[in-house]
C-alpha positions as CSV (number, residue, x, y, z in Angstrom):
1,X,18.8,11.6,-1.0
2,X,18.9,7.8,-0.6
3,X,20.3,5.7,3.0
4,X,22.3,2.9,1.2
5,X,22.9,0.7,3.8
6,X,23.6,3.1,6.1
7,X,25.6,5.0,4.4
8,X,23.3,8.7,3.1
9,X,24.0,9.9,-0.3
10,X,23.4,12.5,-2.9
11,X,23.1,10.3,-5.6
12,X,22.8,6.4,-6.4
13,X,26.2,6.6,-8.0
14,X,28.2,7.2,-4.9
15,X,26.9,3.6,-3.1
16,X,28.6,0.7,-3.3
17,X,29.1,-0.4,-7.0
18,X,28.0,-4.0,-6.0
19,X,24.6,-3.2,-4.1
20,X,24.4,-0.8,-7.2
21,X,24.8,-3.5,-9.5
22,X,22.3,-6.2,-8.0
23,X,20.2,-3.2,-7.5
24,X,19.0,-3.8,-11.4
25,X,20.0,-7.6,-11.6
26,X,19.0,-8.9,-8.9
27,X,15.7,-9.9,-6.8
28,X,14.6,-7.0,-4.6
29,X,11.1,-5.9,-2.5
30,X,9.7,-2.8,-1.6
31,X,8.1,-1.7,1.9
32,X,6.6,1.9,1.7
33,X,6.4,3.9,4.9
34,X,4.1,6.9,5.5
35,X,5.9,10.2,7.1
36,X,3.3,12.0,8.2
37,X,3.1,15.3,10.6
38,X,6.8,14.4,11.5
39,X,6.0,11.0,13.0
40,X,6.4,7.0,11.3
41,X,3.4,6.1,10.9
42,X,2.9,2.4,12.4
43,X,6.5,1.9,12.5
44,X,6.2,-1.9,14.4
45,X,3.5,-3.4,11.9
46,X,5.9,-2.0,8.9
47,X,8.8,-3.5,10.8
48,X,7.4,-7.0,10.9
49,X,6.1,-7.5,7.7
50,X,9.4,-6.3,6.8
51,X,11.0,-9.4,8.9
52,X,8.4,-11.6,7.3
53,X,9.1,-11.1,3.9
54,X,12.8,-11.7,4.1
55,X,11.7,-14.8,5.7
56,X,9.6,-15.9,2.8
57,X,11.4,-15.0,0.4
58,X,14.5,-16.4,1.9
59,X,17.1,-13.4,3.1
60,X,19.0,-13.8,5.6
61,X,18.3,-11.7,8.3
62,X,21.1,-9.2,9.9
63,X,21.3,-9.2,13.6
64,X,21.7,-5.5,12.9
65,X,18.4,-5.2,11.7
66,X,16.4,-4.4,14.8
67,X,13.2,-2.4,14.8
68,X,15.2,0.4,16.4
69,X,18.2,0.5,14.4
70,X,16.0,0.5,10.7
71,X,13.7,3.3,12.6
72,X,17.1,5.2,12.8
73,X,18.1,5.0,9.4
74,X,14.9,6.2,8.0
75,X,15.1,9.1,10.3
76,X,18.6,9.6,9.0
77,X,17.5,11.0,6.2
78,X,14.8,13.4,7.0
79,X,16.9,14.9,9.4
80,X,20.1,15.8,6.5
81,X,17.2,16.9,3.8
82,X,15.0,19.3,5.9
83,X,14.6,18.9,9.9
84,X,11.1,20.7,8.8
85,X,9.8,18.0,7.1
86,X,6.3,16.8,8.2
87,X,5.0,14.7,5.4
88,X,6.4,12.2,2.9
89,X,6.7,8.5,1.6
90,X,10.0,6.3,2.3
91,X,10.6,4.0,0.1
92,X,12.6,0.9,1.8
93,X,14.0,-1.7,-0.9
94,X,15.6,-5.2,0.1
95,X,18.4,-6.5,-2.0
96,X,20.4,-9.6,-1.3
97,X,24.1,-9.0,-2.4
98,X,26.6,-11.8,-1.9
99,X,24.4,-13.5,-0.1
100,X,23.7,-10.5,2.4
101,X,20.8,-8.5,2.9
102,X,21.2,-4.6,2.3
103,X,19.3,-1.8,2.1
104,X,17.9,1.5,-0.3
105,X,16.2,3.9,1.4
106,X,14.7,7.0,-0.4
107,X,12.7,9.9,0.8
108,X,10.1,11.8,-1.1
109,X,8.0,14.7,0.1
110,X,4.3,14.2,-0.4
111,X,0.6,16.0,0.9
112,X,-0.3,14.6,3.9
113,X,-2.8,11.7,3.9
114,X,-6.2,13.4,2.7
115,X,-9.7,12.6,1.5
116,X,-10.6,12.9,-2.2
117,X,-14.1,13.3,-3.2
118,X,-13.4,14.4,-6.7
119,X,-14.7,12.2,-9.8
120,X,-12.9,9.0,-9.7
121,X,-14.4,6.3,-12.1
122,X,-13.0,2.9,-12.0
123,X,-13.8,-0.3,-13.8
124,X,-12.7,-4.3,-14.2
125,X,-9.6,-5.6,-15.2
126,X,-9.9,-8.4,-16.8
127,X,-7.3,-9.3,-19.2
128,X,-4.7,-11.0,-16.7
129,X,-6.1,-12.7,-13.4
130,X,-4.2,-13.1,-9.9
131,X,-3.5,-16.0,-8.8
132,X,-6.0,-16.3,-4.8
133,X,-2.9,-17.5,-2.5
134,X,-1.1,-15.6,-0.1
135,X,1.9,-15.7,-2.5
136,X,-0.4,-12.5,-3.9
137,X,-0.5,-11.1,0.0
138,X,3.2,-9.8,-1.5
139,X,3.4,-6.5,-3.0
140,X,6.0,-7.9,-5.5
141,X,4.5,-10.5,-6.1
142,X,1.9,-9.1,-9.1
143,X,4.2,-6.1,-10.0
144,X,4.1,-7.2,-13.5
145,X,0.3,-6.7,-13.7
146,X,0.0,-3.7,-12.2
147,X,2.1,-2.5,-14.9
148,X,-0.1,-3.5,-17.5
149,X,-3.5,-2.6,-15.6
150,X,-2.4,0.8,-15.5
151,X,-1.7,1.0,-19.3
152,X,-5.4,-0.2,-19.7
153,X,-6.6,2.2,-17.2
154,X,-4.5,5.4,-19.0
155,X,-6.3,3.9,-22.6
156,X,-9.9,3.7,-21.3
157,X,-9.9,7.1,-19.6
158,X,-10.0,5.1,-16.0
159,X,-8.7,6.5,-12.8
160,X,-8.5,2.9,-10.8
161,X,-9.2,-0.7,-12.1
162,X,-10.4,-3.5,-9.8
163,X,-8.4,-6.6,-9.6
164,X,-9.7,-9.7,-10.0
165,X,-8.7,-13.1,-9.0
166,X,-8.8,-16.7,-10.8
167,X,-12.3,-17.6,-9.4
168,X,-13.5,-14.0,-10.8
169,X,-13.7,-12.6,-7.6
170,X,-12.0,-9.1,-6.6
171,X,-8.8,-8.4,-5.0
172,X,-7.7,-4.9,-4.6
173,X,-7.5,-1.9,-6.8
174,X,-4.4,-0.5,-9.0
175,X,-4.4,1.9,-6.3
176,X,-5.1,0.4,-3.3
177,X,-7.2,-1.8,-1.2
178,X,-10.9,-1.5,-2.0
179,X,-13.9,-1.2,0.6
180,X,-17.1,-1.0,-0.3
181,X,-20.5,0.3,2.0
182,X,-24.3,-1.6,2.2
183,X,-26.2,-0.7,4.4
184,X,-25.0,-1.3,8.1
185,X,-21.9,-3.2,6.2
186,X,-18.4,-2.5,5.5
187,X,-17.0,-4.9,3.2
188,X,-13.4,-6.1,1.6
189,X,-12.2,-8.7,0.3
190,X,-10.2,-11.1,2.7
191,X,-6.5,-12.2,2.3
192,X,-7.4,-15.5,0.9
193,X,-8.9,-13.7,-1.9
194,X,-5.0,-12.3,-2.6
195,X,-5.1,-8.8,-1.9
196,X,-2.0,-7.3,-0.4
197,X,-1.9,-7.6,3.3
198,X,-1.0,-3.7,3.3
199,X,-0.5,-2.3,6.7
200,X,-2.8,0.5,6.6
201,X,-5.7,-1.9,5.4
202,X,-4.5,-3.7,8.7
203,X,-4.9,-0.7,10.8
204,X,-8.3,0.7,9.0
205,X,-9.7,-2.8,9.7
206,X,-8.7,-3.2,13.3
207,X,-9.9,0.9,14.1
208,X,-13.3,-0.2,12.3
209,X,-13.7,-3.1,14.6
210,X,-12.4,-1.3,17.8
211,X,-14.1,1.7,17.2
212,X,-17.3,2.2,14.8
213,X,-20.0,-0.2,16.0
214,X,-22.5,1.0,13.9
215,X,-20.9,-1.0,11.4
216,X,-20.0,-4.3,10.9
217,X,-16.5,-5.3,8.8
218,X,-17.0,-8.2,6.8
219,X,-13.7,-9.7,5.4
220,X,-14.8,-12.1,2.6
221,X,-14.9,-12.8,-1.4
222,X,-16.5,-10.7,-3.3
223,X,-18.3,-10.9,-6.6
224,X,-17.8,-8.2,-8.9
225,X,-21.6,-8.2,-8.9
226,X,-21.5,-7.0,-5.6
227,X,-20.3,-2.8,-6.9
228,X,-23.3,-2.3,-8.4
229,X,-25.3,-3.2,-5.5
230,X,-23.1,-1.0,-3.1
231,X,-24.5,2.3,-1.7
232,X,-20.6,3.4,-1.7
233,X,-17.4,2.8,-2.5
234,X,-13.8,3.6,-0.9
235,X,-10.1,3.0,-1.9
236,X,-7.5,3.4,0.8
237,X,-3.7,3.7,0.1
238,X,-0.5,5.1,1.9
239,X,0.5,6.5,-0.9
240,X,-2.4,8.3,-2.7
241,X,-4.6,8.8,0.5
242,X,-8.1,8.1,1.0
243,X,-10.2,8.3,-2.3
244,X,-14.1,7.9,-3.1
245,X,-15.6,6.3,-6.2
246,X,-17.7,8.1,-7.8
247,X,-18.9,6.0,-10.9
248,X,-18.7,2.0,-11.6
249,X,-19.9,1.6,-15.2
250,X,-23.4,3.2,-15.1
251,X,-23.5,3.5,-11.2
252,X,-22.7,6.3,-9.3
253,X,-22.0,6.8,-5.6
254,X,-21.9,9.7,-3.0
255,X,-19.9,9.8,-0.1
256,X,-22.6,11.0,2.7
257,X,-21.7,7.9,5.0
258,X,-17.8,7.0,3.8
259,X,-16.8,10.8,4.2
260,X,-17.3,11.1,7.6
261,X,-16.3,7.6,8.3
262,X,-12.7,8.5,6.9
263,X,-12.7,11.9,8.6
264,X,-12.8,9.7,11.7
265,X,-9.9,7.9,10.8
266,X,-7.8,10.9,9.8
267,X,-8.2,12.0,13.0
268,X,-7.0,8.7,14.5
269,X,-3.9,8.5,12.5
270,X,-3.3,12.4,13.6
């Protein structure tokens, strides 16, 4: 089922042949919103860094697009597929057409967000660099790469690679943004380092701060030097969940101390 602008259909085929058609010729960008037990999950922080990347990349912006009125036509849809539904992933895409901005919303049903202790090795990516601006802040902005990390994971038997940046220093993972656990410290690298300013990496960081003082969050660059050293290591996503490394190259890692950390936050975001 997909909401194009505004209008709910079956199938891509029944929208409007020209949003269709700058659908695949076009520039477009992707927000993903979490679903989860039958609420949006931080709605208002998706909503402006929605608003901010139209700005940036230069959209004009409806007057019809008002936190409200975009909240009501992702609703749209779960309400015609199931009324049910507790869990699942929108998938919001911007497209300029004519000059005006529209909109493709899909819906897909997912597990809600959970913790995954299972074996999960990861390693460097190293081929192709990012570039450390805030241009790489933009989820489309290293689309391209991603692509082509993920081949090299799937060849070397990898279930994540770490990201690095031009000075060598690490971004993010394939999957998601990458915290790792010394002692007393939490730490991830910080925007500047050009890891996607995800909303639910905003959210983890400010619940950290606000509520586990037993810890200190350290947003910084990090050397790749710095896995090895860790005690632990965690990936967070909104699509895939919550995941713990296991094994970095000959290291390996438990989960005594980011296990409960994350049952903490699940409990928050219920």
């Amino acid at each position: 089922m997909f909401n194009c602008n505004g209008l709910v259909v079956s199938q891509l085929i029944k929208a409007e042949s020209d949003l269709i058609d700058n659908l695949h010729k076009g520039f477009s960008f992707v927000e993903n919103v979490r679903f989860y037990n039958g609420k949006t999950l931080f709605w208002e922080k998706h909503y402006f860094r929605i608003i901010s990347n139209l700005r940036r990349y230069r959209y004009k912006i409806p007057v019809s697009f008002t936190m409200e009125k975009l909240e009501e036509e992702l609703i749209k849809i779960t309400k015609i597929i199931d009324f049910k539904t507790e869990n699942g992933l929108f998938r919001c895409q911007f497209i300029m057409v004519s000059e005006e901005t529209k909109f493709i919303i899909s819906f897909s049903h997912s597990k809600p967000i959970e913790i995954n202790t299972s074996n999960y090795e990861i390693d460097l990516y190293k081929d192709i660099l990012m570039f450390s601006n805030d241009l790489s802040n933009m989820s489309k902005t290293n689309s391209d790469l991603r692509l082509i990390s993920n081949m090299y994971a799937k060849e070397n038997g990898l279930n994540d690679v770490v990201l690095l940046n031009d000075n060598k220093k690490i971004t993010e993972t394939l999957n998601g943004n990458i915290f790792l656990i010394e002692s007393n410290q939490i730490q991830t690298p910080n925007l500047l380092s050009g890891c996607q300013n995800l909303v639910l990496r905003e959210v983890f960081i400010e619940w950290l701060t606000k509520n586990i003082k037993h810890y200190n969050i350290i947003e910084k660059e990090i050397n790749p030097f710095e896995l090895q050293k860790s005690e632990e290591i965690f990936i967070i996503s909104l699509e895939s969940g919550l995941q713990c490394v296991s094994n970095y190259r000959k290291s390996s890692y438990l989960d005594k101390k980011s296990y409960p950390l994350l049952e903490k936050f699940i409990s928050f975001l219920s």
